[in-house]
C-alpha positions as CSV (number, residue, x, y, z in Angstrom):
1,X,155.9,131.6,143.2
2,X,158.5,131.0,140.5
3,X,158.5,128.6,138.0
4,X,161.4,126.8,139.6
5,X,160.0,126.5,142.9
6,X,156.8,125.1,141.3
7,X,158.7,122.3,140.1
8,X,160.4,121.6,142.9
9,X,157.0,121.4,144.8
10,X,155.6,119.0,142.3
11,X,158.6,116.9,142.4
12,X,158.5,117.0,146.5
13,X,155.2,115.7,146.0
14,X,155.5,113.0,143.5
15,X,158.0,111.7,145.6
16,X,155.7,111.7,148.8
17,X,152.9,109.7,146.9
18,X,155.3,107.1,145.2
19,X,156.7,106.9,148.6
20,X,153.7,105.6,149.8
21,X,152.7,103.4,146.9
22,X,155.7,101.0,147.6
23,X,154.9,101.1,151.3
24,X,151.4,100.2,150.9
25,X,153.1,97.8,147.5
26,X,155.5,96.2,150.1
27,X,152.9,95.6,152.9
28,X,150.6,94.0,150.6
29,X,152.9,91.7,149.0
30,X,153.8,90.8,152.4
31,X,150.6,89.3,153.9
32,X,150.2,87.9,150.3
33,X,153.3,86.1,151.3
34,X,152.4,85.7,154.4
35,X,149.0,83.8,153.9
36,X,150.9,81.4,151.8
37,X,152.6,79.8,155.1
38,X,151.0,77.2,156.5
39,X,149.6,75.9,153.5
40,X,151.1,72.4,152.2
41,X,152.5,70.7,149.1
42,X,152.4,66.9,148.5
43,X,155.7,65.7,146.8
44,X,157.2,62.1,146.2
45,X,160.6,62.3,148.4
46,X,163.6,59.8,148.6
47,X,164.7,59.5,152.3
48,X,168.3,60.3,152.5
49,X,168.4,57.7,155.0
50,X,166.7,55.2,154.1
51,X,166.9,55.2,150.6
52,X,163.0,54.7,150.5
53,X,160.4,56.9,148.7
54,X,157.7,57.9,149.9
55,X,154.7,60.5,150.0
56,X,154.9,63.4,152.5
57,X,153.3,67.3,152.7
58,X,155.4,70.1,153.4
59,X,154.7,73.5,153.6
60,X,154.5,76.1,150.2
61,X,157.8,77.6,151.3
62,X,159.9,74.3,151.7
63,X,159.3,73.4,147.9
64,X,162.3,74.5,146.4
65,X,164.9,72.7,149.0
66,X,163.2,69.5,148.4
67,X,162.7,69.9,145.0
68,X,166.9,70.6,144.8
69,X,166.8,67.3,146.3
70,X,165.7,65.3,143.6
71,X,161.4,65.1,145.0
72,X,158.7,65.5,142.4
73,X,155.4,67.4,143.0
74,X,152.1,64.8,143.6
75,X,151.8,61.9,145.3
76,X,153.9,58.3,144.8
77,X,152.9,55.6,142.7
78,X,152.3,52.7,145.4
79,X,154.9,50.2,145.1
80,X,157.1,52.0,142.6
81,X,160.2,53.8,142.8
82,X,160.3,56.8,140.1
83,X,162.3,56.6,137.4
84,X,161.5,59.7,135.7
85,X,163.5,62.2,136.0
86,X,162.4,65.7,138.1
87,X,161.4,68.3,135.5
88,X,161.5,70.8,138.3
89,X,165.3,70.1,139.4
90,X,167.5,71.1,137.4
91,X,170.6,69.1,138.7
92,X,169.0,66.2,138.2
93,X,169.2,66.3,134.5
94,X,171.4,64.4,132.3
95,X,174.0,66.2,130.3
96,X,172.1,65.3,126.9
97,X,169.6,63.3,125.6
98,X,169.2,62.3,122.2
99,X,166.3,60.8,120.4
100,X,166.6,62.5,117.3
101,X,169.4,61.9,114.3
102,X,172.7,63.1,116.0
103,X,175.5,65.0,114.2
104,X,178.6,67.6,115.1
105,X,176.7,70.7,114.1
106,X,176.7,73.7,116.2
107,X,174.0,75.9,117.2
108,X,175.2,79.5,118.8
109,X,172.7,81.7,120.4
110,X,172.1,84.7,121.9
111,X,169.1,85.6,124.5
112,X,168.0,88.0,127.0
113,X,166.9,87.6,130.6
114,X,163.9,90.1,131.7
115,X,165.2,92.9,132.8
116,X,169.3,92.5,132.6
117,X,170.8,95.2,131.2
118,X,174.3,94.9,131.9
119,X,177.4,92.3,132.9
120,X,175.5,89.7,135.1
121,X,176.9,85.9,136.7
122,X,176.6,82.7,134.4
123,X,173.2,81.3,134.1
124,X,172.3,77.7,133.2
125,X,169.1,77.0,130.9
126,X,168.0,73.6,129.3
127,X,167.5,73.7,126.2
128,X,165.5,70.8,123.8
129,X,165.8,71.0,120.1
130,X,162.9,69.3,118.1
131,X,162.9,68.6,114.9
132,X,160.2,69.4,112.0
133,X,160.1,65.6,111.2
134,X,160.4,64.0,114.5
135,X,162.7,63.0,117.5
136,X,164.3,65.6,119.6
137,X,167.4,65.9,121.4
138,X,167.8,67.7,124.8
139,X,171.0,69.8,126.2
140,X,170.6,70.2,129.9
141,X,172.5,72.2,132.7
142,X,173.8,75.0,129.7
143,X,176.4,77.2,130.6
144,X,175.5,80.8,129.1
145,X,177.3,84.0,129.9
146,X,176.5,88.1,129.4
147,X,178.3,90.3,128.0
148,X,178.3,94.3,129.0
149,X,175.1,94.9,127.5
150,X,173.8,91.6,129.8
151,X,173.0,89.9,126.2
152,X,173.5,85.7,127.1
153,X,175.4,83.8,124.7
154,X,175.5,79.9,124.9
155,X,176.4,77.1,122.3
156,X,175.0,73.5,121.9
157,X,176.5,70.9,119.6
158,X,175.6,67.4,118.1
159,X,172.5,67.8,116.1
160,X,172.3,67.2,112.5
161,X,171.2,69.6,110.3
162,X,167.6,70.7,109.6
163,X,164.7,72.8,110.8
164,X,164.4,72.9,114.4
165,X,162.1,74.2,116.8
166,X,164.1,75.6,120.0
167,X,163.0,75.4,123.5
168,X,165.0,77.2,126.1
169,X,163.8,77.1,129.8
170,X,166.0,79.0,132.4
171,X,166.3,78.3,136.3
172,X,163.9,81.2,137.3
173,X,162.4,82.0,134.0
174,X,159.8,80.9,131.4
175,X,160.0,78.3,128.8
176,X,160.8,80.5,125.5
177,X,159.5,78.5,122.5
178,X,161.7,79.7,119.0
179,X,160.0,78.1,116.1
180,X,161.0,77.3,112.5
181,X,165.0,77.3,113.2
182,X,167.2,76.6,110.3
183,X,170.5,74.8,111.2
184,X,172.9,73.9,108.0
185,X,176.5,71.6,107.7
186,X,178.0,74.5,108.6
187,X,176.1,75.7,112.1
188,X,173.7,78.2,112.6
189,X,174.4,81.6,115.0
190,X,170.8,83.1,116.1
191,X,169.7,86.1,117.8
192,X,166.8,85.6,120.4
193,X,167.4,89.0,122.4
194,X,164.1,90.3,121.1
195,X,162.4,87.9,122.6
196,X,163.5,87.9,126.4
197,X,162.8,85.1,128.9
198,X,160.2,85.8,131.1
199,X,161.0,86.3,135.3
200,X,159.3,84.9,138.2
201,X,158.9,81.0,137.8
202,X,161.0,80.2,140.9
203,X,159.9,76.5,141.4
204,X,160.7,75.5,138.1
205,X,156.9,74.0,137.0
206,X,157.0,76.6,134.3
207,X,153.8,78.4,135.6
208,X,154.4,82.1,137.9
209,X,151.7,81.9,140.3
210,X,151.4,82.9,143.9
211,X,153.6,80.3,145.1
212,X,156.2,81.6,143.1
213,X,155.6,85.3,144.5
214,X,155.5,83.8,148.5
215,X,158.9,82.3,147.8
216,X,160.1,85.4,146.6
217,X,159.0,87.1,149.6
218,X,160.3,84.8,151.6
219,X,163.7,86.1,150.9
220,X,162.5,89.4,150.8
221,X,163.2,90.4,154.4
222,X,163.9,94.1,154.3
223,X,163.7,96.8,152.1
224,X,166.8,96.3,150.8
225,X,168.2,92.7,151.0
226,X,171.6,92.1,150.3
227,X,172.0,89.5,147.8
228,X,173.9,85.9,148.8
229,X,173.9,82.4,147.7
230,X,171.2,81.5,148.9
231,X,168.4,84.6,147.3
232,X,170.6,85.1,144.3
233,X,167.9,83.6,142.7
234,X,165.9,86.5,143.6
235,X,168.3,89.1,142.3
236,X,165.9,89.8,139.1
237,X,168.1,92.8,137.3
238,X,171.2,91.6,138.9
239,X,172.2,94.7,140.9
240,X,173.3,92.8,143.6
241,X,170.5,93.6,145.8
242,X,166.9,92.6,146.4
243,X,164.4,95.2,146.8
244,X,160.8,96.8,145.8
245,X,162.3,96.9,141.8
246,X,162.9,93.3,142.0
247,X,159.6,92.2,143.3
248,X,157.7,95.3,141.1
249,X,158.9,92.9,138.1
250,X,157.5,89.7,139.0
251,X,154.3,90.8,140.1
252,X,153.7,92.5,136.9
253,X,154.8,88.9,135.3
254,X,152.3,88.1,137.9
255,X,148.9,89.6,136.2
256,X,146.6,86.4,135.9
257,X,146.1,83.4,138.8
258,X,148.8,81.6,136.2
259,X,150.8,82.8,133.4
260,X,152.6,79.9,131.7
261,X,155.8,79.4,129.8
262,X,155.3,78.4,125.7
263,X,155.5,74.5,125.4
């Protein structure tokens, strides 16, 4: 047999067996998916029409719409409305907070999302800049955009200057914690692209667990799932489509029973 067609045989059959992989891949993230429904949450929810709060349990795969609607994961304090804000929501942020010495310096950045390698859509991230001697100041609902290369560039204003540590938290990604940054009079431009922000936290508690891989499931109805407004979310490289690459990233994120964002 020539070499040629050797090659071609090997190549047919690598093909076969990787075929089969994702199958088996697919079906098994399925059911994993799948076992997940049924199974309840208990979150503190304001009534939209009453106006009351109160403590109810909805299922696994219901999180995220009630958590876009301002309710916080656990149970209600008895008599008491919350006050606090949702750390899982991120519309329900403030602009800024500031408890920290306040200034007009500028801080430009660059970062990477996992597995972005070209021109993506806008992403929003939150962003809290502590400082080395105390107080911080918090810059919520962050517009960044990508350039060709799908390297995210943002900009925060109205810290002083001094040594910061930088924590940046994205709407389906990790908390990235950047230590030790220097910010003078005149501003500071940083590069974090080699240290990318981490896929597959999808109900913003900072953890990627199973709950995060069911919702992702949840949107992935075929093998090839055309993306909307709805599953952007979902979209992990940003190809416009969801399928078997997409979900082969966040279960790799996914290799422990909780892999946790830096704090």
């Amino acid at each position: 047999m020539k070499k040629s067609n050797i090659i071609g045989v090997v190549i047919l059959m690598l093909g076969v067996v990787f075929g089969v992989i994702l199958v088996q891949q697919s079906q098994e993230y399925r059911e994993r998916a799948a076992s997940r429904v049924g199974k309840t949450v208990t979150i503190c929810y304001k009534d939209e029409a009453t106006g009351e709060w109160g403590q109810i349990n909805i299922e696994e795969n219901q999180l995220r719409m009630f958590l876009d609607k301002g309710a916080m994961v656990g149970t209600c304090i008895e008599g008491s409305i919350p006050t606090v804000i949702p750390t899982t929501n991120f519309d329900s942020y403030p602009t800024t907070t500031n408890t920290g010495s306040s200034g007009q310096v500028k801080l430009d950045f660059k970062i990477r999302f996992q597995s972005i390698n070209s021109r993506a859509p806008n992403k929003r991230v939150n962003i809290e800049v502590v400082a080395t001697s105390g107080g911080k100041q918090v810059f919520n609902n962050v517009v960044v955009s990508s350039d060709a290369q799908g390297v995210y560039g943002g900009t925060v204003t109205g810290m002083g200057a001094g040594t910061y540590d930088v924590f940046i938290k994205g709407t389906e990604h990790l908390q990235r914690r950047f230590a030790n940054v220097r910010i003078v009079r005149g501003g500071a431009v940083v590069d974090w692209t080699g240290d990318e922000l981490i896929v597959g936290d999808f109900n913003l508690d900072n953890n990627i667990t199973s709950a995060d891989v069911a919702l992702m499931m949840s949107s992935y109805t075929e093998s090839t799932t055309e993306v909307n407004d709805v599953n952007r979310r979902f979209d992990i490289n940003a190809d416009g489509i969801i399928d078997m690459e997409d979900v082969n990233i966040v279960i790799t994120n996914y290799n422990q029973l909780e892999v946790s964002g830096e704090n």
